[in-house]
C-alpha angles and dihedrals in degrees: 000000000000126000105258118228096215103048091165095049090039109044090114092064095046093106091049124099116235124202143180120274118254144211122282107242111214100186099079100156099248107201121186105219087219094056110117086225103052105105081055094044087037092062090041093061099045091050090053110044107343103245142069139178107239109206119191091033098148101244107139108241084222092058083051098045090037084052090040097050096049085047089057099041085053097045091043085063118108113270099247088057081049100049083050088079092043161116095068103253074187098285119051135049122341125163128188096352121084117200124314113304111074102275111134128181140176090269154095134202151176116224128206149193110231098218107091093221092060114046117136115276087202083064099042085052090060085067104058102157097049121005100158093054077061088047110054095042095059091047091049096052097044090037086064089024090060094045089056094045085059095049093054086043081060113046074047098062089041092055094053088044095238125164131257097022094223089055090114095025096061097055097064088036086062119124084232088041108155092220127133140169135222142191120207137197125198103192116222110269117204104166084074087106091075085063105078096254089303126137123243117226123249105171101005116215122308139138113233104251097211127086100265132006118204115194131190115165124161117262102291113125115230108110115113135169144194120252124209103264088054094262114141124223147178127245115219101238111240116183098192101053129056122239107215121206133191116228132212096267092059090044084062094046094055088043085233109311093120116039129211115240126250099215135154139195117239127200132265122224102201102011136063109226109210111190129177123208137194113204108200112207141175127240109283093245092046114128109228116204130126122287114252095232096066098044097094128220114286087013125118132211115270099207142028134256123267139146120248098255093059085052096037086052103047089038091065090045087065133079111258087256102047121117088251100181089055099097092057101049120104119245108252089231105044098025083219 
Protein backbone atom coordinates (compact mmCIF):
# COMPACT_ATOMS: atom_id res chain seq x y z
CA UNK A 1 0.00 0.00 0.00
CA UNK A 2 1.25 4.03 -0.55
CA UNK A 3 0.54 6.62 1.54
CA UNK A 4 -2.53 8.66 -0.33
CA UNK A 5 -2.24 12.18 -0.64
CA UNK A 6 -5.65 12.87 -0.22
CA UNK A 7 -6.64 10.63 3.09
CA UNK A 8 -9.84 12.53 3.48
CA UNK A 9 -11.00 12.17 -0.58
CA UNK A 10 -9.78 8.77 -0.66
CA UNK A 11 -10.88 6.96 2.54
CA UNK A 12 -13.08 4.66 0.49
CA UNK A 13 -10.05 3.14 -1.31
CA UNK A 14 -7.84 2.65 2.12
CA UNK A 15 -8.39 -1.14 2.15
CA UNK A 16 -7.36 -1.38 -1.71
CA UNK A 17 -4.00 -2.42 -2.93
CA UNK A 18 -2.29 0.01 -5.28
CA UNK A 19 0.72 -1.05 -7.94
CA UNK A 20 2.81 0.18 -10.35
CA UNK A 21 1.59 0.42 -14.19
CA UNK A 22 2.99 -2.07 -16.68
CA UNK A 23 4.01 -2.60 -20.52
CA UNK A 24 1.66 -3.16 -22.99
CA UNK A 25 2.41 -6.77 -24.53
CA UNK A 26 1.73 -6.84 -27.71
CA UNK A 27 2.29 -10.78 -28.47
CA UNK A 28 -0.91 -12.08 -27.15
CA UNK A 29 -1.22 -15.74 -29.41
CA UNK A 30 -4.48 -14.76 -31.82
CA UNK A 31 -5.84 -17.70 -32.96
CA UNK A 32 -8.87 -17.71 -35.70
CA UNK A 33 -11.49 -20.87 -34.48
CA UNK A 34 -11.93 -21.61 -37.99
CA UNK A 35 -7.94 -22.07 -38.65
CA UNK A 36 -7.20 -25.50 -39.71
CA UNK A 37 -4.21 -25.37 -37.20
CA UNK A 38 -5.77 -24.30 -34.14
CA UNK A 39 -5.97 -27.37 -32.05
CA UNK A 40 -2.08 -27.37 -32.78
CA UNK A 41 -1.62 -23.09 -32.07
CA UNK A 42 -4.42 -23.55 -29.01
CA UNK A 43 -2.12 -25.94 -27.14
CA UNK A 44 0.75 -23.79 -27.94
CA UNK A 45 -0.62 -20.98 -26.19
CA UNK A 46 -1.65 -22.57 -23.37
CA UNK A 47 1.88 -24.31 -22.94
CA UNK A 48 3.47 -21.17 -23.17
CA UNK A 49 1.63 -18.69 -21.12
CA UNK A 50 -1.51 -20.04 -20.52
CA UNK A 51 -4.04 -17.46 -22.52
CA UNK A 52 -4.99 -16.40 -25.86
CA UNK A 53 -7.31 -14.16 -27.46
CA UNK A 54 -9.66 -16.44 -29.93
CA UNK A 55 -11.07 -14.05 -33.01
CA UNK A 56 -13.99 -15.48 -35.43
CA UNK A 57 -15.55 -17.48 -32.52
CA UNK A 58 -19.22 -17.27 -33.66
CA UNK A 59 -20.66 -15.37 -30.94
CA UNK A 60 -23.06 -12.86 -32.45
CA UNK A 61 -21.77 -9.21 -31.47
CA UNK A 62 -25.65 -8.48 -30.81
CA UNK A 63 -25.87 -11.36 -28.17
CA UNK A 64 -22.51 -9.40 -26.53
CA UNK A 65 -23.94 -5.49 -26.78
CA UNK A 66 -27.42 -6.71 -25.91
CA UNK A 67 -25.53 -8.55 -22.71
CA UNK A 68 -23.29 -5.41 -22.26
CA UNK A 69 -26.14 -2.78 -22.25
CA UNK A 70 -28.62 -4.77 -19.39
CA UNK A 71 -25.25 -5.13 -17.29
CA UNK A 72 -24.82 -1.31 -17.41
CA UNK A 73 -28.35 -0.34 -16.85
CA UNK A 74 -28.08 -2.76 -13.53
CA UNK A 75 -24.55 -1.40 -12.26
CA UNK A 76 -25.82 2.83 -13.11
CA UNK A 77 -28.67 2.15 -10.27
CA UNK A 78 -28.33 3.61 -7.40
CA UNK A 79 -26.51 1.69 -5.09
CA UNK A 80 -29.27 0.96 -2.56
CA UNK A 81 -31.61 -0.85 -5.89
CA UNK A 82 -28.33 -2.59 -6.44
CA UNK A 83 -27.54 -3.89 -2.57
CA UNK A 84 -31.38 -5.30 -2.78
CA UNK A 85 -30.03 -8.26 -4.84
CA UNK A 86 -26.93 -8.72 -2.43
CA UNK A 87 -24.94 -9.97 -0.38
CA UNK A 88 -23.54 -12.95 -3.00
CA UNK A 89 -25.11 -16.03 -1.65
CA UNK A 90 -23.01 -17.06 -4.09
CA UNK A 91 -24.71 -16.18 -6.53
CA UNK A 92 -26.23 -12.09 -6.65
CA UNK A 93 -24.76 -8.67 -6.17
CA UNK A 94 -21.39 -8.14 -4.34
CA UNK A 95 -19.38 -5.06 -4.52
CA UNK A 96 -15.50 -4.39 -3.02
CA UNK A 97 -15.27 -7.42 -1.33
CA UNK A 98 -14.22 -10.46 -3.07
CA UNK A 99 -15.12 -13.86 -1.41
CA UNK A 100 -14.65 -14.59 1.97
CA UNK A 101 -11.40 -14.17 2.98
CA UNK A 102 -10.55 -10.72 3.25
CA UNK A 103 -9.61 -9.88 -0.22
CA UNK A 104 -11.24 -6.51 -1.35
CA UNK A 105 -10.89 -4.65 -5.01
CA UNK A 106 -12.30 -1.40 -7.00
CA UNK A 107 -15.23 -3.52 -8.43
CA UNK A 108 -18.70 -4.82 -8.43
CA UNK A 109 -20.32 -7.74 -9.90
CA UNK A 110 -23.22 -9.84 -10.40
CA UNK A 111 -22.61 -13.67 -10.14
CA UNK A 112 -24.50 -16.34 -11.71
CA UNK A 113 -25.34 -20.14 -11.97
CA UNK A 114 -25.11 -21.25 -15.46
CA UNK A 115 -27.70 -23.36 -15.44
CA UNK A 116 -31.04 -21.20 -16.58
CA UNK A 117 -33.33 -22.95 -13.91
CA UNK A 118 -31.27 -21.77 -11.22
CA UNK A 119 -30.37 -18.17 -11.46
CA UNK A 120 -30.62 -16.29 -8.54
CA UNK A 121 -33.93 -15.00 -7.79
CA UNK A 122 -32.12 -12.21 -5.51
CA UNK A 123 -30.61 -11.06 -8.94
CA UNK A 124 -34.07 -11.39 -11.30
CA UNK A 125 -35.86 -9.06 -8.37
CA UNK A 126 -33.53 -6.41 -9.02
CA UNK A 127 -35.37 -6.17 -12.59
CA UNK A 128 -38.58 -5.56 -11.78
CA UNK A 129 -39.70 -4.15 -14.47
CA UNK A 130 -38.42 -6.62 -16.85
CA UNK A 131 -36.84 -9.55 -15.75
CA UNK A 132 -37.27 -11.60 -18.59
CA UNK A 133 -35.60 -8.90 -21.03
CA UNK A 134 -32.27 -9.88 -18.11
CA UNK A 135 -32.93 -12.93 -18.55
CA UNK A 136 -32.85 -13.73 -22.08
CA UNK A 137 -30.02 -11.91 -22.76
CA UNK A 138 -27.82 -13.82 -20.32
CA UNK A 139 -29.11 -17.10 -21.61
CA UNK A 140 -28.52 -16.01 -25.19
CA UNK A 141 -25.08 -15.03 -24.72
CA UNK A 142 -23.82 -18.53 -22.34
CA UNK A 143 -25.94 -20.60 -24.31
CA UNK A 144 -23.19 -19.51 -27.89
CA UNK A 145 -20.46 -18.79 -25.49
CA UNK A 146 -20.59 -22.43 -24.21
CA UNK A 147 -20.74 -23.92 -27.76
CA UNK A 148 -18.00 -22.31 -28.46
CA UNK A 149 -16.26 -23.26 -25.16
CA UNK A 150 -16.78 -27.01 -26.39
CA UNK A 151 -15.44 -26.48 -29.68
CA UNK A 152 -12.02 -24.93 -28.25
CA UNK A 153 -12.10 -28.12 -25.39
CA UNK A 154 -11.97 -30.09 -28.40
CA UNK A 155 -9.38 -28.86 -30.85
CA UNK A 156 -7.76 -28.98 -27.65
CA UNK A 157 -8.09 -32.39 -27.11
CA UNK A 158 -7.28 -32.93 -30.60
CA UNK A 159 -4.02 -30.98 -30.27
CA UNK A 160 -2.76 -33.02 -27.31
CA UNK A 161 -3.88 -35.98 -29.05
CA UNK A 162 -6.30 -37.14 -26.23
CA UNK A 163 -8.81 -39.49 -26.64
CA UNK A 164 -12.19 -39.13 -26.96
CA UNK A 165 -12.15 -35.66 -28.12
CA UNK A 166 -14.95 -34.66 -25.95
CA UNK A 167 -12.88 -36.03 -22.75
CA UNK A 168 -12.55 -32.27 -21.32
CA UNK A 169 -15.83 -30.85 -23.23
CA UNK A 170 -18.32 -33.18 -21.58
CA UNK A 171 -17.61 -32.44 -18.57
CA UNK A 172 -18.71 -28.84 -18.73
CA UNK A 173 -21.51 -29.95 -21.02
CA UNK A 174 -22.75 -32.10 -18.00
CA UNK A 175 -26.17 -31.63 -16.76
CA UNK A 176 -24.30 -31.17 -13.12
CA UNK A 177 -22.08 -29.50 -14.57
CA UNK A 178 -20.13 -26.69 -11.48
CA UNK A 179 -19.99 -24.05 -13.82
CA UNK A 180 -21.12 -20.17 -13.24
CA UNK A 181 -20.87 -16.76 -14.95
CA UNK A 182 -20.18 -13.19 -13.78
CA UNK A 183 -20.27 -9.81 -14.89
CA UNK A 184 -18.06 -7.36 -13.40
CA UNK A 185 -17.84 -3.57 -13.21
CA UNK A 186 -14.95 -1.74 -12.36
CA UNK A 187 -16.43 2.09 -11.79
CA UNK A 188 -14.11 5.26 -13.41
CA UNK A 189 -11.55 6.57 -10.69
CA UNK A 190 -10.42 9.79 -11.01
CA UNK A 191 -8.98 10.43 -8.04
CA UNK A 192 -6.04 8.05 -9.39
CA UNK A 193 -4.23 10.86 -9.84
CA UNK A 194 -3.63 11.15 -5.90
CA UNK A 195 -1.88 8.00 -6.23
CA UNK A 196 1.65 8.91 -7.71
CA UNK A 197 1.02 7.68 -10.99
CA UNK A 198 0.12 3.87 -9.35
CA UNK A 199 -2.67 1.69 -10.33
CA UNK A 200 -5.59 0.67 -7.83
CA UNK A 201 -6.52 -2.69 -7.77
CA UNK A 202 -9.61 -3.82 -8.96
CA UNK A 203 -9.33 -7.99 -8.94
CA UNK A 204 -5.90 -8.50 -7.29
CA UNK A 205 -3.94 -11.34 -8.51
CA UNK A 206 -5.42 -15.05 -8.70
CA UNK A 207 -5.42 -18.16 -11.19
CA UNK A 208 -9.20 -19.50 -12.10
CA UNK A 209 -9.46 -22.67 -10.38
CA UNK A 210 -11.92 -24.41 -12.98
CA UNK A 211 -11.05 -26.04 -15.74
CA UNK A 212 -11.41 -22.84 -18.65
CA UNK A 213 -12.11 -19.15 -18.28
CA UNK A 214 -13.65 -17.27 -21.31
CA UNK A 215 -13.50 -13.48 -21.07
CA UNK A 216 -15.02 -10.92 -23.03
CA UNK A 217 -15.00 -7.48 -21.46
CA UNK A 218 -15.58 -3.76 -23.67
CA UNK A 219 -12.13 -1.66 -24.75
CA UNK A 220 -10.93 -0.51 -21.53
CA UNK A 221 -7.84 -1.42 -20.93
CA UNK A 222 -7.22 -3.24 -17.21
CA UNK A 223 -6.39 -7.21 -17.87
CA UNK A 224 -2.92 -8.27 -17.03
CA UNK A 225 -1.17 -11.47 -16.71
CA UNK A 226 1.63 -12.97 -15.55
CA UNK A 227 4.18 -14.18 -17.90
CA UNK A 228 6.47 -17.08 -17.19
CA UNK A 229 9.30 -15.54 -16.01
CA UNK A 230 7.04 -13.70 -13.29
CA UNK A 231 6.78 -10.28 -15.44
CA UNK A 232 3.62 -8.74 -15.33
CA UNK A 233 1.74 -7.15 -18.61
CA UNK A 234 -0.99 -5.62 -19.85
CA UNK A 235 -3.53 -7.09 -22.48
CA UNK A 236 -4.76 -4.68 -25.00
CA UNK A 237 -8.44 -4.86 -24.40
CA UNK A 238 -10.42 -6.11 -27.77
CA UNK A 239 -14.28 -6.27 -27.53
CA UNK A 240 -14.79 -7.87 -30.14
CA UNK A 241 -12.58 -10.77 -29.62
CA UNK A 242 -12.52 -13.54 -26.32
CA UNK A 243 -9.42 -14.04 -24.16
CA UNK A 244 -9.36 -17.69 -23.17
CA UNK A 245 -7.46 -18.94 -19.77
CA UNK A 246 -6.54 -22.47 -18.41
CA UNK A 247 -7.41 -23.15 -14.94
CA UNK A 248 -5.92 -25.10 -12.59
CA UNK A 249 -8.05 -28.30 -13.27
CA UNK A 250 -7.03 -28.46 -16.58
CA UNK A 251 -3.40 -27.73 -15.45
CA UNK A 252 -3.77 -31.07 -13.54
CA UNK A 253 -5.17 -32.69 -16.20
CA UNK A 254 -2.48 -31.94 -18.37
CA UNK A 255 -0.03 -32.80 -15.38
CA UNK A 256 1.31 -29.66 -15.99
CA UNK A 257 1.89 -29.38 -19.24
CA UNK A 258 -0.60 -26.21 -19.61
CA UNK A 259 -0.52 -23.95 -17.01
CA UNK A 260 -3.22 -21.84 -15.73
CA UNK A 261 -2.56 -17.99 -15.86
CA UNK A 262 -1.94 -15.61 -12.70
CA UNK A 263 -3.64 -12.50 -13.96
CA UNK A 264 -5.33 -9.46 -12.29
CA UNK A 265 -7.87 -6.31 -13.34
CA UNK A 266 -6.57 -2.72 -12.76
CA UNK A 267 -8.51 0.25 -12.52
CA UNK A 268 -9.38 2.61 -14.81
CA UNK A 269 -9.20 6.56 -13.99
CA UNK A 270 -11.45 7.95 -16.50
CA UNK A 271 -13.14 4.86 -17.87
CA UNK A 272 -15.45 2.09 -16.43
CA UNK A 273 -14.07 -1.52 -17.65
CA UNK A 274 -17.36 -4.24 -17.99
CA UNK A 275 -16.15 -7.70 -18.49
CA UNK A 276 -18.12 -10.93 -18.76
CA UNK A 277 -16.73 -14.19 -17.79
CA UNK A 278 -17.65 -17.84 -18.29
CA UNK A 279 -16.23 -20.05 -15.70
CA UNK A 280 -16.18 -23.89 -17.15
CA UNK A 281 -16.38 -26.41 -14.39
CA UNK A 282 -16.65 -29.85 -13.88
CA UNK A 283 -19.37 -31.68 -12.09
CA UNK A 284 -18.94 -31.29 -8.55
CA UNK A 285 -18.23 -35.14 -7.98
CA UNK A 286 -15.81 -35.25 -10.95
CA UNK A 287 -12.41 -36.76 -10.10
CA UNK A 288 -9.64 -34.45 -11.45
CA UNK A 289 -6.14 -36.15 -12.17
CA UNK A 290 -4.14 -36.14 -15.16
CA UNK A 291 -4.94 -37.84 -17.79
CA UNK A 292 -2.57 -41.10 -18.47
CA UNK A 293 -1.87 -40.27 -21.65
CA UNK A 294 -0.04 -37.29 -20.88
CA UNK A 295 1.90 -38.61 -18.17
CA UNK A 296 4.97 -39.59 -20.20
CA UNK A 297 7.13 -42.75 -19.84
CA UNK A 298 9.28 -42.72 -16.89
CA UNK A 299 7.05 -39.50 -15.52
CA UNK A 300 5.21 -39.46 -12.69
CA UNK A 301 2.02 -37.64 -11.74
CA UNK A 302 2.53 -34.18 -10.17
CA UNK A 303 -0.22 -34.05 -8.37
CA UNK A 304 -2.66 -36.15 -6.65
CA UNK A 305 -5.95 -37.16 -7.33
CA UNK A 306 -9.07 -35.23 -5.98
CA UNK A 307 -12.68 -34.37 -7.06
CA UNK A 308 -13.59 -30.97 -7.80
CA UNK A 309 -15.57 -30.26 -4.65
CA UNK A 310 -12.52 -31.01 -2.32
CA UNK A 311 -10.62 -28.54 -4.57
CA UNK A 312 -13.50 -26.16 -5.12
CA UNK A 313 -13.81 -26.15 -1.64
CA UNK A 314 -10.13 -25.62 -0.45
CA UNK A 315 -9.64 -23.21 -3.34
CA UNK A 316 -12.25 -20.74 -1.85
CA UNK A 317 -10.65 -21.17 1.74
CA UNK A 318 -7.67 -19.61 0.39
CA UNK A 319 -6.68 -15.72 -0.36
CA UNK A 320 -6.98 -14.87 -4.36
CA UNK A 321 -3.00 -15.02 -4.46
CA UNK A 322 -2.32 -18.06 -2.70
CA UNK A 323 -0.54 -21.16 -4.55
CA UNK A 324 -3.80 -22.92 -4.41
CA UNK A 325 -2.82 -26.36 -6.08
CA UNK A 326 -0.18 -26.74 -3.66
CA UNK A 327 -1.69 -28.62 -1.53
CA UNK A 328 -2.37 -31.12 -4.01
CA UNK A 329 1.01 -31.51 -5.57
CA UNK A 330 3.03 -34.43 -4.77
CA UNK A 331 6.12 -33.95 -3.04
CA UNK A 332 9.05 -34.60 -5.59
CA UNK A 333 10.65 -37.04 -3.07
CA UNK A 334 7.54 -39.34 -1.64
CA UNK A 335 5.28 -38.96 -4.52
CA UNK A 336 3.04 -38.80 -2.23
Amino acid sequence: MVVLSQPAALDHYSSIKTCKPTCVFTEIPEIDLRDPEAKTLIVKSCEECGFFKLVNHGVPMEFITRLEAEALRFFNLPQSEKDKAGPPDPFGYGSKRIGPNGDVGWIEYLLLNTNPQVTSLKTLTIFRENPEIFRSAVNDYILAVKRMTYEVLELMADGLKIEPRNVLSRLIRDEKSDSCFRLNHYPPCPELQALSGRNLIGFGEHTDPQIISVLRSNNTSGLQICLRDGTWVSVPPDQTSFFINVGDALQVMSNGRLRSVRHRVLADSLKSRVSMIYFGGPPLSEKIGPFPSLVGKGEESLYKEFTWWEYKTSAYKSKLADHRLGMFEKTATTGQ
